[in-house]
C-alpha positions in Angstrom: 0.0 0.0 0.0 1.0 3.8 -0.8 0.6 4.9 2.8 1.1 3.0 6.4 -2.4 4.7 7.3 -5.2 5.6 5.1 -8.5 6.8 6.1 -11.5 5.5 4.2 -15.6 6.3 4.4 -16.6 2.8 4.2 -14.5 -0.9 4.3 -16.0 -4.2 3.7 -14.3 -7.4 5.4 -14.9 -10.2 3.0 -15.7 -10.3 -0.6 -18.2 -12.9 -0.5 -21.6 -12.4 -1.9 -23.0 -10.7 1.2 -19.5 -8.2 1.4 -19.5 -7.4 -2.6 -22.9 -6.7 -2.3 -22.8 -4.4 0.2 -20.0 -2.7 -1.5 -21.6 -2.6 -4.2 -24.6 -0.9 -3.1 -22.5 1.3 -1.4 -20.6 2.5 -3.8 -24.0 3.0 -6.1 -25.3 5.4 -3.2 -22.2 7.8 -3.5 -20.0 6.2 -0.6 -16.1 5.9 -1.0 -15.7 1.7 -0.4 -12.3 -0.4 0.3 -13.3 -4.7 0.2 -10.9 -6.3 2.1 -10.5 -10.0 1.6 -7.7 -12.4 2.0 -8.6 -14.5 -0.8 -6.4 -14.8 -4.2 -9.6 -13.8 -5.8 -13.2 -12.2 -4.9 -15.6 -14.2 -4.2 -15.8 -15.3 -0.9 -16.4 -19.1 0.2 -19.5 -19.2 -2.2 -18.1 -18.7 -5.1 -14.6 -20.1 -4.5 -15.2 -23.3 -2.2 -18.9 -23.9 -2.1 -21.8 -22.7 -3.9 -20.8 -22.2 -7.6 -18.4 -25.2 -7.8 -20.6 -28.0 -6.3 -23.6 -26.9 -8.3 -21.2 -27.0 -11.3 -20.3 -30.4 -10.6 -23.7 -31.4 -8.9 -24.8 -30.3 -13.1 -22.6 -32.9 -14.7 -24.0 -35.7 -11.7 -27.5 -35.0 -13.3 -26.3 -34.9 -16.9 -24.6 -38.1 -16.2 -27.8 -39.5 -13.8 -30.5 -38.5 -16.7 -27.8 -40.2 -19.3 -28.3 -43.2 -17.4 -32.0 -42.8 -17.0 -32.7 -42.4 -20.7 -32.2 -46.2 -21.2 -35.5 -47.0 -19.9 -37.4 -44.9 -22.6 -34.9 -46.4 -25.6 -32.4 -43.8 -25.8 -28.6 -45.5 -25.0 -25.6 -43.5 -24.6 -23.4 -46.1 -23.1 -21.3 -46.2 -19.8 -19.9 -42.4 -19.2 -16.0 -41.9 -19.4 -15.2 -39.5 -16.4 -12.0 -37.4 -17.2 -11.7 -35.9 -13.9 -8.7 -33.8 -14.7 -10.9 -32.2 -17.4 -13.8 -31.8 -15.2 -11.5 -30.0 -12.5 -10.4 -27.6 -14.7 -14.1 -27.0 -15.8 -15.2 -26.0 -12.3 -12.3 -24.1 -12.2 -13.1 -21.9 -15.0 -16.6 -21.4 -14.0 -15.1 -20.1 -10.2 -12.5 -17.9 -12.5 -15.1 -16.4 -15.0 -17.2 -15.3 -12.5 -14.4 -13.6 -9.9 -13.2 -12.3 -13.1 -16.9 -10.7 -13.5 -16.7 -9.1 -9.5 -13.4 -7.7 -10.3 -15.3 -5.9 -13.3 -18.1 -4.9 -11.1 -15.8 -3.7 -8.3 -13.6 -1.5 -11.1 -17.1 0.4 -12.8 -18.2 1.1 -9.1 -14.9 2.4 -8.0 -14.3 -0.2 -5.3 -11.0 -0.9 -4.3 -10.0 -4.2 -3.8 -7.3 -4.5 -1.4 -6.1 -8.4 -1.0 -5.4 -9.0 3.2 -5.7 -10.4 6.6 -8.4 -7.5 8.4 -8.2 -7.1 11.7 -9.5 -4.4 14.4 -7.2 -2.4 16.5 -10.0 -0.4 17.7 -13.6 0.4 16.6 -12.3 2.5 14.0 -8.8 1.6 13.1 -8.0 -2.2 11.0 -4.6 -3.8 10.7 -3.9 -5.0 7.5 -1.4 -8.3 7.4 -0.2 -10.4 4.3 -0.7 -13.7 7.1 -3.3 -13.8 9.1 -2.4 -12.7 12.5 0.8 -11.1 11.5 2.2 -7.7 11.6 0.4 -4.7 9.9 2.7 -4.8 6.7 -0.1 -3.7 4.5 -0.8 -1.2 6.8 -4.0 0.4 8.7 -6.8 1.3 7.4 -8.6 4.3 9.5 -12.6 3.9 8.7 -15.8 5.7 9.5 -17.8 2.6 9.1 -17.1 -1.2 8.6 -19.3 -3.9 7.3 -18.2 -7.3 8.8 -19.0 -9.9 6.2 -16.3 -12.4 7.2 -18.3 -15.4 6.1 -17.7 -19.0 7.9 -15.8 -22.0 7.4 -16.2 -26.3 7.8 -16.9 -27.2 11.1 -14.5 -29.1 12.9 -14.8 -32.2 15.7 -11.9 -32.7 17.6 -12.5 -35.9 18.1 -12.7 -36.6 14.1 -9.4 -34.7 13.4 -7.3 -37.3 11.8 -4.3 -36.0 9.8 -5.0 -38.0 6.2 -5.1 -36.6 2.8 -7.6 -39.6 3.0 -9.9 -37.1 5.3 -11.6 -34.6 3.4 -13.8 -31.9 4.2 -16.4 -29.9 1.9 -13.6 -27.5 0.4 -11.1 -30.6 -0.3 -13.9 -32.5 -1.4 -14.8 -29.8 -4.4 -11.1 -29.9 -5.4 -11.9 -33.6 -6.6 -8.7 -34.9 -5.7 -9.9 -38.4 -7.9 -13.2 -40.8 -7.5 -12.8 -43.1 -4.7 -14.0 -46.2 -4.8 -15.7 -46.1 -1.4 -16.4 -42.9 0.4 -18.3 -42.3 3.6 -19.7 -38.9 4.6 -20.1 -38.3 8.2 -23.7 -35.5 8.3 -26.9 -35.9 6.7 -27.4 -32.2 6.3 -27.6 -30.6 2.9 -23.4 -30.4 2.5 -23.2 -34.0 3.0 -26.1 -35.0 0.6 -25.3 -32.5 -2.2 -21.3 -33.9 -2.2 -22.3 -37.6 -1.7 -24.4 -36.9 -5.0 -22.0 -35.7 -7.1 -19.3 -38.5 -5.9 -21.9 -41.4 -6.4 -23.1 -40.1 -9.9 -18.7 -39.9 -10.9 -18.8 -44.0 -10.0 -17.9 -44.0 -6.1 -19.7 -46.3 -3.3 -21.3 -43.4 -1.0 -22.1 -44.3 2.7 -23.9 -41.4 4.9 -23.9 -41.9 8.4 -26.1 -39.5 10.5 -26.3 -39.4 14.5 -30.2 -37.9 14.1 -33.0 -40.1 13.0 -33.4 -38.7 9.4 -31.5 -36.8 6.9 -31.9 -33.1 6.4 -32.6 -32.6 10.5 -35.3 -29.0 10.4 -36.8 -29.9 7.2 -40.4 -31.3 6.6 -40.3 -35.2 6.8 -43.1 -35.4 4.2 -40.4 -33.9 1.8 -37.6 -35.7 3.3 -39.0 -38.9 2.9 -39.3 -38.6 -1.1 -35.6 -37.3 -1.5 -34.5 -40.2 0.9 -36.3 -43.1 -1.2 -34.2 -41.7 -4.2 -31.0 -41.9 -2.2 -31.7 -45.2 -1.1 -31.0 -46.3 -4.8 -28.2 -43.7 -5.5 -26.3 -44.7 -2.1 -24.8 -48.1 -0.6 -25.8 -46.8 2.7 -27.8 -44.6 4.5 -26.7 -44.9 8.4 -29.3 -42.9 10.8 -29.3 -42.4 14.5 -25.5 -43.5 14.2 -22.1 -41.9 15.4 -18.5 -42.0 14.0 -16.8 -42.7 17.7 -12.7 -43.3 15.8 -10.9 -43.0 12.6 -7.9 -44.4 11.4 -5.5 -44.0 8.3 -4.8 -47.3 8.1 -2.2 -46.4 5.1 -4.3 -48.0 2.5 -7.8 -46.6 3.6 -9.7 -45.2 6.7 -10.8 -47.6 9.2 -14.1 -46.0 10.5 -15.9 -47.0 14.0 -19.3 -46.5 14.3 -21.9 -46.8 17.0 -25.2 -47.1 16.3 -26.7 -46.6 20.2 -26.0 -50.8 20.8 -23.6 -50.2 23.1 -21.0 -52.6 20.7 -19.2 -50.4 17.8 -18.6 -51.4 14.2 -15.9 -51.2 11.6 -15.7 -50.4 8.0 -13.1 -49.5 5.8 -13.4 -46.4 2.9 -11.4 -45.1 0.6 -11.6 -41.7 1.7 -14.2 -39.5 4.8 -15.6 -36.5 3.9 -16.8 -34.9 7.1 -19.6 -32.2 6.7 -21.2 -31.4 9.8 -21.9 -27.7 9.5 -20.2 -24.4 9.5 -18.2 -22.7 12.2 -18.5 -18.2 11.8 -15.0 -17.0 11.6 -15.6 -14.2 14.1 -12.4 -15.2 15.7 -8.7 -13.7 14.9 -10.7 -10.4 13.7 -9.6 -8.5 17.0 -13.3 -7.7 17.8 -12.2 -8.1 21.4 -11.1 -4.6 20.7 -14.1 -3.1 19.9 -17.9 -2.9 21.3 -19.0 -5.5 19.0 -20.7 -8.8 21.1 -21.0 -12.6 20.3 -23.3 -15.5 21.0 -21.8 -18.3 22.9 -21.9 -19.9 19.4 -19.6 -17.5 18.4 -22.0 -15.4 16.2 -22.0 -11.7 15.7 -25.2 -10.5 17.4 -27.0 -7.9 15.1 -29.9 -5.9 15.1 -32.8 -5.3 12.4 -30.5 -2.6 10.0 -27.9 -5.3 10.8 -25.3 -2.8 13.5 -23.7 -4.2 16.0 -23.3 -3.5 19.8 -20.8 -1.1 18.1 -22.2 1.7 16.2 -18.7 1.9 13.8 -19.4 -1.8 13.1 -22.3 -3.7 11.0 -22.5 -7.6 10.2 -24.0 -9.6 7.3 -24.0 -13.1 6.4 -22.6 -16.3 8.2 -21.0 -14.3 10.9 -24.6 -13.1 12.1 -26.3 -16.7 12.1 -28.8 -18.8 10.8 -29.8 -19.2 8.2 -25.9 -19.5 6.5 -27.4 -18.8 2.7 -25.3 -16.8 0.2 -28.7 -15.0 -0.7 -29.9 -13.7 2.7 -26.4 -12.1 3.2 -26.8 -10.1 -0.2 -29.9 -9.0 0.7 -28.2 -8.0 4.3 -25.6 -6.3 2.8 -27.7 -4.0 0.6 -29.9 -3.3 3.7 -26.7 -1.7 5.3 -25.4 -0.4 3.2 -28.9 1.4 2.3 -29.0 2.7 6.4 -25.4 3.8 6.1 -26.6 5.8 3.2 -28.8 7.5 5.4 -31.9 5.3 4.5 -34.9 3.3 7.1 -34.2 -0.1 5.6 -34.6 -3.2 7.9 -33.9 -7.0 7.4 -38.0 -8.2 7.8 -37.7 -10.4 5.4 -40.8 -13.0 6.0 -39.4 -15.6 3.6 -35.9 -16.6 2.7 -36.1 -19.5 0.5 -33.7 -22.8 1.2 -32.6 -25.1 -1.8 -30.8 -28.7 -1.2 -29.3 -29.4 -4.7 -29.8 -33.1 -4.6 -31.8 -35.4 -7.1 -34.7 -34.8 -6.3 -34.1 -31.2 -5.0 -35.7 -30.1 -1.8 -36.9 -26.5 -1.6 -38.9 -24.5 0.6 -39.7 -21.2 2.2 -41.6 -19.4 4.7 -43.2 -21.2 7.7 -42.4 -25.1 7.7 -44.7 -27.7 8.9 -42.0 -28.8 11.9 -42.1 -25.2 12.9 -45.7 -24.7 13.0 -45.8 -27.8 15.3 -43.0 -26.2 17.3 -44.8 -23.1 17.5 -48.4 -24.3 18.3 -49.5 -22.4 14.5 -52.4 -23.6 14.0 -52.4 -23.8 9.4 -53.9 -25.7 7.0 -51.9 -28.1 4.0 -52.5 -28.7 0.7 -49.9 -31.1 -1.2 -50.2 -31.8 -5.0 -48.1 -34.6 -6.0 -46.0 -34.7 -9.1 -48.1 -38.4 -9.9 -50.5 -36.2 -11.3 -48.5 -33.7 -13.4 -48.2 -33.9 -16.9 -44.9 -32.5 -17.3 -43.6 -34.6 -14.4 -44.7 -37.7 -16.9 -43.5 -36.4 -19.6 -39.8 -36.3 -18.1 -40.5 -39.6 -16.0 -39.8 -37.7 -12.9 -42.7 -38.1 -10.5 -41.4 -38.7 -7.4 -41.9 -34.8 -6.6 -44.8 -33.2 -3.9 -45.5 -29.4 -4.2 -47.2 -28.7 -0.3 -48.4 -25.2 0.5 -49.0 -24.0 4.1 -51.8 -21.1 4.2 -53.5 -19.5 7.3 -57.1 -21.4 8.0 -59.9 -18.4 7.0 -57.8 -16.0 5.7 -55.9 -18.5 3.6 -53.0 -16.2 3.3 -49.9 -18.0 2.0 -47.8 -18.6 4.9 -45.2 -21.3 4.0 -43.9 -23.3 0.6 -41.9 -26.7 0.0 -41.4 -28.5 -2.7 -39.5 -32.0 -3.5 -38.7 -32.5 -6.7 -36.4 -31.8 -9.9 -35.3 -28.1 -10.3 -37.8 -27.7 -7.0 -34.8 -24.6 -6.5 -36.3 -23.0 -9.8 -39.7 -23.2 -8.9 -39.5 -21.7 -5.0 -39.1 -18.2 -6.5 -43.1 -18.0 -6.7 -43.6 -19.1 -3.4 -41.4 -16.4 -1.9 -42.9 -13.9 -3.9 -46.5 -14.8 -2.8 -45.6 -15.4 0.8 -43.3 -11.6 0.9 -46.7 -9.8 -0.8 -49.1 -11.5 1.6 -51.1 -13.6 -1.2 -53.6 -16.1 -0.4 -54.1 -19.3 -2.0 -56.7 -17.6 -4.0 -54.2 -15.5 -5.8 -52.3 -18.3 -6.7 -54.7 -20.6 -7.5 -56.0 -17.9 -10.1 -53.0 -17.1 -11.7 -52.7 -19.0 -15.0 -49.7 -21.3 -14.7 -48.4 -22.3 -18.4 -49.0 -25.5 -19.1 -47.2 -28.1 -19.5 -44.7 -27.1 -16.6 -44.3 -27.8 -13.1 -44.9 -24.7 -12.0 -48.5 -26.2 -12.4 -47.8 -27.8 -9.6 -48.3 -24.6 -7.7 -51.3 -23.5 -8.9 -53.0 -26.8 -8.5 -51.7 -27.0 -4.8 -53.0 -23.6 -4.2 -56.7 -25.3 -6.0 -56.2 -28.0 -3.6 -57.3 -25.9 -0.8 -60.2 -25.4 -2.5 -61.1 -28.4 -3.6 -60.7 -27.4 -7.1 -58.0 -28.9 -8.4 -58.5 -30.4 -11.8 -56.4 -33.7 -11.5 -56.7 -34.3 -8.0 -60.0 -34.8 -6.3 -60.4 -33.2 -3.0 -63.5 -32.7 -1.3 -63.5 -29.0 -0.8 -63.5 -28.0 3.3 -66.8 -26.3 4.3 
């Protein structure tokens, strides 16, 4: 850097979609922005370790799963030749195209991008080190206001920590090292399932194992239970209420003990582990101990509705701030602050922020679950449409899929969405729009849905609590 000390209007910690966002829109509202990120390239964790490369390989796992499909309706393409060298470089290109495409962004806005280790000497003042930790070398950065978008990273349990190359977890895992021939993944959750896909579509054995009893723990079973009849057929293995008590790198494999509540434990041998049990926020080695800023005991940044801290120098977006970790609430965070730092009333009300599990079938939903409304004492009403009587959902031999609205009983006000089924991610979007503009059922079920899609699915749902559908007979409620 030019100077040992700079003073700035506005710096972003992490370039992620929640920090270049915020920069972004604070840039577009006349604000002089610095995004500070320690990463080669911008991006953040989404589009460098997570996001944008396992959906890119989770594509070629249903090119290569519909390939295989297409035999049963006389269409034969023949075993598929994985060149997984080719394929890394693939992903790699997509992740490089569209850093390439922030950098652009960043350069029309006037955003500096500054590469570094950030951390707070005070409330107002951030050392910048080429390691993280280190001495200042790049300098301090003297700030009116900071956004803290410092994302999260792969949970870790001690008790797991096994040094093996054999051991993966999800960011090793999207760097394909090759296609083992057996491969457990320790966590059912939505990390687990979309990586165990893609690995069991490129030709590997794929074991879960999951201490809960069922996969996707906070999602609706009645969804759940579609996905998991698929899986059955896609993995060797699905492990429930089970535990992972020991690993070993035996030299040729991992030797994995498992106990399954018996009170005996059991052993298996895989070719390589991926353990994805959640994500950790990396609100540690920032220095906030130096300012006002507080944390949860789970080590989250606590936050209020325009997203400041306890710390009026200091907002937070994204992982850092908590549930739900989802690269598309903290863009929608990071424009909010960025809009009250321009001197606007915005708040973070959001009433539905849609979740997407990429697997095959994909699990989508938004808006008030089922679970929760039993949680809560809600009292609500279901209507669930299922894909057996779609005709698109023929057409494509896909009918394992359930569209289920959750609507208020009288009103009928559209209070909650899921779906289970392919590109279910795609077809969520109309559910969060009803749900954020208050619609009912009635709107919905009144909108003309094109025909023949599955966003018919929807609409006929939304009949369903009517009674009206026209391919599923319901008597209508009086």
């Amino acid at each position: 850097m030019a100077e040992s000390v700079r003073e700035i209007e506005l710096v972003v910690i992490g370039a992620g979609p929640g920090g270049y966002t915020a920069a972004f829109a604070a840039a577009d509202r006349g604000m002089k922005v610095v995004l500070v990120d320690a990463d080669p390239q911008p991006g953040g964790v989404c589009l460098n370790r997570g996001c944008i490369p396992s959906k890119t390989l989770l594509h070629i796992a249903k090119l290569i799963n519909e390939a295989r499909e297409a035999e049963a309706w006389g269409v034969q393409f023949g075993f598929p030749k994985v060149d997984v060298a080719a394929l890394r470089q693939w992903k790699d290109q997509v992740i490089g195209k569209n850093a390439h495409g922030v950098r652009q962004l960043a350069k029309s806005r006037g955003v500096e991008l500054v590469r570094a280790w950030a951390r707070f000497e005070n409330s107002t003042t951030l050392l910048l080190s080429s390691v993280r930790g280190g001495e200042p070398d790049e300098g301090r950065l003297k700030f009116k206001r900071a956004i803290l978008a410092a994302g999260s990273r792969p949970t870790t349990i001690p008790a797991l920590n096994v040094d093996s190359p054999r051991v993966m977890n999800s960011t090793t895992a999207l760097e394909l090292p090759d296609v083992p021939k057996s491969l457990l993944v320790i966590g059912g959750g939505y990390i687990g399932l979309e990586m165990g896909t893609v690995y069991a579509a490129l030709g590997s054995e794929v074991t879960v194992v999951e201490m809960t009893d069922g996969l996707l723990p906070g999602a609706d079973r009645d969804l759940v239970r579609v996905l998991q009849v698929r899986l059955k057929k896609t993995f060797k293995q699905i492990l429930l209420n089970t535990q992972v008590v020991k690993m070993e790198d035996t030299g040729q494999a991992v030797s994995v003990s498992f106990d399954s509540g018996s009170g005996s434990s059991a052993k298996q041998v895989f070719d390589r582990v991926l353990v994805a049990v959640g994500r950790t926020p990396n609100s540690d080695g920032l220095g906030l101990e130096n300012t006002q800023v507080k944390l949860t005991q789970r080590g989250f940044v606590e936050v209020d509705d325009k997203r400041c801290t306890a710390d009026a120098h200091i907002y937070a977006i994204g992982d850092v701030v908590g549930e739900p970790m989802l690269a598309h609430k903290a863009s929608r965070e990071g424009k909010v602050a960025a809009e009250v730092l321009a001197g606007g009333s915005a708040t973070f009300d959001a009433r539905a922020i849609p979740a997407v599990v990429f697997t095959d079938p994909e699990i989508a939903w938004a808006g008030l679950t089922e679970t929760q409304a039993k949680q809560e004492g809600i009292d609500i009403e279901i209507a669930k449409f299922p894909w057996g009587a779609s005709g698109r959902a023929t057409a494509i031999g896909r009918n394992d899929g359930v569209t289920k609205l959750i609507v208020s009983p009288g009103s009928r006000r559209l209070l909650g969405v899921g779906i289970v089924g392919v590109d279910a991610g795609e077809l969520i979007a109309e559910g969060v729009l009803g749900i954020e503009m208050g619609a009912s059922a009635e709107d919905v079920a009144m909108s003309i849905h094109a025909h023949p899609t599955l966003s018919e699915t929807v609409g006929e749902a939304a009949e369903l609590v009517f009674g009206t559908a026209t391919h599923v007979y319901r008597p209508p409620s009086r």
